[in-house]
C-alpha positions as CSV (number, residue, x, y, z in Angstrom):
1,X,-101.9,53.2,5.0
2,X,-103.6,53.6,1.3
3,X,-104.7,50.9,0.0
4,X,-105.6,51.3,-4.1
5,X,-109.1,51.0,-5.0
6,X,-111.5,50.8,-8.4
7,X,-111.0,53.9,-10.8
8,X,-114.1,55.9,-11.4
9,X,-114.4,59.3,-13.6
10,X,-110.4,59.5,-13.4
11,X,-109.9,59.3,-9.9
12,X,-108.9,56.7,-7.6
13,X,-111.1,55.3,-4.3
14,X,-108.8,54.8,-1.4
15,X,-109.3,53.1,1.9
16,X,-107.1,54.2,4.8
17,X,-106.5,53.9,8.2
18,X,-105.6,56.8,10.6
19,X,-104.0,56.1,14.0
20,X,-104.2,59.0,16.8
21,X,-101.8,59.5,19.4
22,X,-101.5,62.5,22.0
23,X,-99.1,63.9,20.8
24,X,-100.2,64.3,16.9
25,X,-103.8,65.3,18.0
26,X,-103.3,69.2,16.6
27,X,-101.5,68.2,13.6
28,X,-104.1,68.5,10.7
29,X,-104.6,65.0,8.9
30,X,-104.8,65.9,5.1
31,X,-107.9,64.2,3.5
32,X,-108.3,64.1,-0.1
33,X,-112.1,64.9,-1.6
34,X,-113.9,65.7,-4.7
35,X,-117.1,66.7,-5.8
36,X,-119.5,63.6,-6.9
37,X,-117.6,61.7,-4.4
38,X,-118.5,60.7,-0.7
39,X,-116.2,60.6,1.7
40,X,-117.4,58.2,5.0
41,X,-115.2,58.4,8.1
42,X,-115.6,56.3,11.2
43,X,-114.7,56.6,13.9
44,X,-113.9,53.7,17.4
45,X,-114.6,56.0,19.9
46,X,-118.0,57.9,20.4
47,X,-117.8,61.8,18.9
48,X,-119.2,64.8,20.2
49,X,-121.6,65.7,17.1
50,X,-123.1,69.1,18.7
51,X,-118.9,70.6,18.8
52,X,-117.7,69.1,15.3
53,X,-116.6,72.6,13.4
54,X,-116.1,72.9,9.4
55,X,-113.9,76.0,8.5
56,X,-116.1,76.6,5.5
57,X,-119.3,78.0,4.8
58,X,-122.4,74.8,4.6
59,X,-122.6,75.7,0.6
60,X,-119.0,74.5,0.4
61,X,-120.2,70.8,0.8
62,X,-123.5,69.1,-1.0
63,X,-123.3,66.4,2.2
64,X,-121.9,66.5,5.0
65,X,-124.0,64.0,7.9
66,X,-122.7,63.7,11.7
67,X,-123.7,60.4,14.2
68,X,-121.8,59.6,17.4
69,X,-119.2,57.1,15.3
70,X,-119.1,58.6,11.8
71,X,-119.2,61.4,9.3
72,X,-119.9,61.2,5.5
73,X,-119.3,64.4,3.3
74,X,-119.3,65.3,-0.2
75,X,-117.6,68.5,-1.7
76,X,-119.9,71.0,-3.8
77,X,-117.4,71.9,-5.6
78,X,-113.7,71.8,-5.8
79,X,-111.7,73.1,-3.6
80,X,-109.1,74.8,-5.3
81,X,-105.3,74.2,-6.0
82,X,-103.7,75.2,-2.5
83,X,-106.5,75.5,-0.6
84,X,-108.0,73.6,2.7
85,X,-111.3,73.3,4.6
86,X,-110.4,72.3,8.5
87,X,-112.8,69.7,10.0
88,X,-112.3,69.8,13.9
89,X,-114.1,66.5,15.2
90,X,-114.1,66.4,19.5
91,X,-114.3,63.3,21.1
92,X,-116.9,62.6,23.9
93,X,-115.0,60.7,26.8
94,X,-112.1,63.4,26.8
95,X,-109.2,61.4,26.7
96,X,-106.3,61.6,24.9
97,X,-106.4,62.9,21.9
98,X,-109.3,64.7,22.9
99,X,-109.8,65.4,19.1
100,X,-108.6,65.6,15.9
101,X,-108.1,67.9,12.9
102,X,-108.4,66.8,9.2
103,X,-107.4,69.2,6.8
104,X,-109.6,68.7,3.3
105,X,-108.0,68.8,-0.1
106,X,-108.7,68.3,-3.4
107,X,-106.9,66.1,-5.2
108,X,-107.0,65.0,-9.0
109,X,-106.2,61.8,-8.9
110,X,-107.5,60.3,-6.2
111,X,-110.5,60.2,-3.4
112,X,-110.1,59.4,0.0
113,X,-113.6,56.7,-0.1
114,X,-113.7,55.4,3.8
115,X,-111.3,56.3,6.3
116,X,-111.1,54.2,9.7
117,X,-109.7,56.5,12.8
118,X,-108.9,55.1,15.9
119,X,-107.5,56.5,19.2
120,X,-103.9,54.8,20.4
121,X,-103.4,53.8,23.0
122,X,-106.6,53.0,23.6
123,X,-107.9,53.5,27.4
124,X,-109.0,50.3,29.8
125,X,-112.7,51.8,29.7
126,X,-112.7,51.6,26.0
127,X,-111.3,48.5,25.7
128,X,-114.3,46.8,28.7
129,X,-116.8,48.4,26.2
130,X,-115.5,47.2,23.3
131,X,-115.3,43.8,25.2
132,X,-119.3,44.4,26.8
133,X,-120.1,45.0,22.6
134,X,-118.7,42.0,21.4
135,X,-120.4,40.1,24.2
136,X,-124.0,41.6,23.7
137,X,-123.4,40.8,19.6
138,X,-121.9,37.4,20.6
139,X,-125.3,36.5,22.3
140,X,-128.0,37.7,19.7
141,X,-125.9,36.1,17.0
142,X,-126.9,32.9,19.3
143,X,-129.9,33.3,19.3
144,X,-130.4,34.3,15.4
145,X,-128.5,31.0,14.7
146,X,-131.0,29.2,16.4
147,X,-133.9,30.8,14.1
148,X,-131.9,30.3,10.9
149,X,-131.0,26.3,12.1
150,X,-135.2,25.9,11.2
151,X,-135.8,27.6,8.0
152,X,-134.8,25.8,5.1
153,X,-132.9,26.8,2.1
154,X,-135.7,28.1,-0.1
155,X,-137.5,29.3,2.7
156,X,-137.5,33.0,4.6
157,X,-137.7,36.1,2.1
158,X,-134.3,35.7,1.0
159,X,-134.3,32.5,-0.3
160,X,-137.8,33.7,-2.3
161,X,-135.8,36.3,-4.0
162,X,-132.7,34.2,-5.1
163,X,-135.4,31.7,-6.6
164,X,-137.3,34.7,-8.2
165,X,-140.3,34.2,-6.3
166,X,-140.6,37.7,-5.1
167,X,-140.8,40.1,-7.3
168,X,-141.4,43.6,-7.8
169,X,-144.9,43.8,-8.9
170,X,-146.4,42.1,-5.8
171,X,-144.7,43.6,-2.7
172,X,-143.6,47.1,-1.7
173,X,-140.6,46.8,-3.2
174,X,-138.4,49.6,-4.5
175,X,-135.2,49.9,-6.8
176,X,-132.7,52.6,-6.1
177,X,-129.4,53.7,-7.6
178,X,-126.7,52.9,-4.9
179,X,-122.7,53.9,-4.8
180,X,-120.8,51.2,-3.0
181,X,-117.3,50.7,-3.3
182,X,-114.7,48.9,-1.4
183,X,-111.6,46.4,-1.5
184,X,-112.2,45.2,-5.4
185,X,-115.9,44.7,-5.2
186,X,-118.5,47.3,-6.0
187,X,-122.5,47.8,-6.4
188,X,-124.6,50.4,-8.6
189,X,-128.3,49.3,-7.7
190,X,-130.3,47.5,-5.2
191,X,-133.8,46.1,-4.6
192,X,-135.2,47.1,-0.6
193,X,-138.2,45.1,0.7
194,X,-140.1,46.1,2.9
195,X,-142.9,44.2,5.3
196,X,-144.2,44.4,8.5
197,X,-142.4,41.2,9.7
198,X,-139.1,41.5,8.1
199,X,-137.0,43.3,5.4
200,X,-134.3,42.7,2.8
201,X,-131.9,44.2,0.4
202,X,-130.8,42.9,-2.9
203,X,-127.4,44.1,-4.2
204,X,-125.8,43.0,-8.0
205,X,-122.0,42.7,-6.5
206,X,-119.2,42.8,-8.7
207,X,-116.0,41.7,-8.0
208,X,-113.1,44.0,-9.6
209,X,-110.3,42.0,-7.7
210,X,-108.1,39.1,-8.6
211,X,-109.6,36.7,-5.9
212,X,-112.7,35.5,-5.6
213,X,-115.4,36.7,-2.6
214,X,-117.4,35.8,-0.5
215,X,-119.5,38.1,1.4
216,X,-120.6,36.3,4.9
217,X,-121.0,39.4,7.4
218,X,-123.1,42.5,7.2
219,X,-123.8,45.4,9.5
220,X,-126.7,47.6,8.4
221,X,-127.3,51.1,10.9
222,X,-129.6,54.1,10.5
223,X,-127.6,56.8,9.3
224,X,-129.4,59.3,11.5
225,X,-128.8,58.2,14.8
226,X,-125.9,55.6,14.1
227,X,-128.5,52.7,15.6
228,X,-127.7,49.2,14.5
229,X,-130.4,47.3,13.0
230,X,-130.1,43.2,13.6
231,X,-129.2,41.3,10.4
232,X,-130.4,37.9,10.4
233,X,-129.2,36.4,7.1
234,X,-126.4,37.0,3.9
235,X,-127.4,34.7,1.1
236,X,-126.0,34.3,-2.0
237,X,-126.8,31.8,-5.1
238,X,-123.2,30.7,-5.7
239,X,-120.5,30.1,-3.2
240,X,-118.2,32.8,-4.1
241,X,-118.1,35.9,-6.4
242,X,-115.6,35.1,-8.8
243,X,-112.7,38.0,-10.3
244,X,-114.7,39.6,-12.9
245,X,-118.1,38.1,-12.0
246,X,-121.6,39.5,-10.8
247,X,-124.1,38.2,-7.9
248,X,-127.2,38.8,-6.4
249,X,-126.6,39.1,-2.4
250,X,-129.5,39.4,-0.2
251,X,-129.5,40.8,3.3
252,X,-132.2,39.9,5.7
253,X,-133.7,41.1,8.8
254,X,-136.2,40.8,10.7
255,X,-139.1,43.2,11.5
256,X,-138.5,46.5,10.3
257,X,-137.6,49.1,13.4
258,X,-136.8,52.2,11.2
259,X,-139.3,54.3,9.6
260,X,-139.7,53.2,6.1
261,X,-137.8,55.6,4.0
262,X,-135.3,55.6,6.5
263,X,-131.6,57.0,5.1
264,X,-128.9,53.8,5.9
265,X,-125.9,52.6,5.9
266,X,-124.6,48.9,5.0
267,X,-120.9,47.0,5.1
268,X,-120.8,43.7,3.7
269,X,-117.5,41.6,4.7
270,X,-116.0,38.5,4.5
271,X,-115.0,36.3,6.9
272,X,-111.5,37.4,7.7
273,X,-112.9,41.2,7.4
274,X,-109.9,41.8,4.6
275,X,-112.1,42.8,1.8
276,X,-115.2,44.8,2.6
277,X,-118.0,46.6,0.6
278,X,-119.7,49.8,2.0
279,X,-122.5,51.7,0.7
280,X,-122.6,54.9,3.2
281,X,-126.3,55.9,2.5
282,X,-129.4,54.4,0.6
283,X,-133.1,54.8,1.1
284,X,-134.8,51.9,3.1
């Protein structure tokens, strides 16, 4: 189901959600995508990312970046009025669907932005390691609560950089232009740190909705290999972003295990996970 997002240069960001079933596994699943635009899909079971095929010729697409539970891909170029590029994407375990085909499109009003698949029904071996996941995550976020139940508010590099104490000049900091859209909220730029001990990100969110929010979650992977990388803090000045308002949120971690430079990819959510912000790829 669409959901309507920002418009930018005339076309509109969509969010959707595509549910597989055996037997709608060979009929094509029309995606909409533009040049300037990135596409991110992601996926809840593991692909196969040596077998994923693209009817087109590689100069057809200015991105286009497989791991084992997404994809992100940007058109060159338009596509033409009536015309489709195929995107076969297999899926490891072999069950039902074994895989699916998206047919690409372009479309002048509107951009497919982040598209969630998942697999119905789902097996009872995906489900136990869905259920294994949520129990490993359960038990860090234990143990991170722990080290945050010590530091005080102004302490730890995030609270430094909401009272201005860090700034550019002194640490390997860098600034980068970012494109991160999602349900009403959006980012353009973002300050990474980077240290031996820890690391942060500092976004200017602002909130295009009608509601306020309040970003309390954040999951932050290496684009390359699809590794997760352990957030230990989201901090934020105010309580909420208001409708129309702008905030600095900072996301910490702890010591950095990516090559600096690295290429990732962050989601912020809220609480209820109903309104989400995700920037597919920035450089760390």
């Amino acid at each position: 189901m669409a959901q309507p997002q920002e418009v930018l240069r005339g076309r509109e960001l969509k969010r959707r959600r595509v549910a597989l079933t055996g037997s709608t596994a060979d009929k094509p699943v029309e995606l909409h995508v533009a040049p300037d635009y990135l596409t991110a899909l992601e996926f809840d079971s593991p692909v196969k990312r040596d077998a994923v095929v693209l009817s087109a010729p590689a100069g057809r697409l200015a991105l286009f970046e497989v791991t084992s539970r997404t994809i992100v891909l940007k058109p060159a170029m338009d596509l033409g009025a009536g015309r489709s590029v195929e995107l076969t994407v297999p899926f490891v375990d072999g069950a039902a669907p074994t895989r699916v085909v998206f047919s690409l499109v372009t479309d002048p009003s509107e951009v497919d932005a982040q598209v969630m698949v998942s697999r119905l029904p789902r097996t009872v071996e995906a489900i136990q390691g869905e259920l294994d996941e949520l129990r490993a995550t359960c038990a860090a976020k234990d143990s991170e609560l722990e080290a945050l139940r010590a530091r005080s508010v102004a302490s730890g590099p995030s609270g430094m950089i909401l009272a201005g104490l860090l700034g550019e000049e002194r640490f390997r900091a860098i600034r980068t232009g970012v494109l991160g859209a999602g349900d009403g909220v959006m980012t353009k730029d973002a300050v990474t740190y980077f240290a031996s001990g820890w690391g942060a990100v500092a976004l200017r969110v602002r909130n295009t909705g009608s509601q306020p929010w309040v970003p309390t979650e954040a999951r932050l992977s290496i684009v390359a290999s699809g590794e997760r990388i352990n957030v230990l803090a989201v901090r934020m000045k105010e309580q909420q972003i208001r409708p129309g308002g702008t905030e600095l949120v900072v996301v910490e971690t702890g010591a950095p295990n990516w090559p600096e430079g690295a290429t990732l990819r962050l989601e912020l959510r809220d609480k209820e996970g109903a309104r989400r912000l995700l920037i597919p790829r920035f450089t760390f």
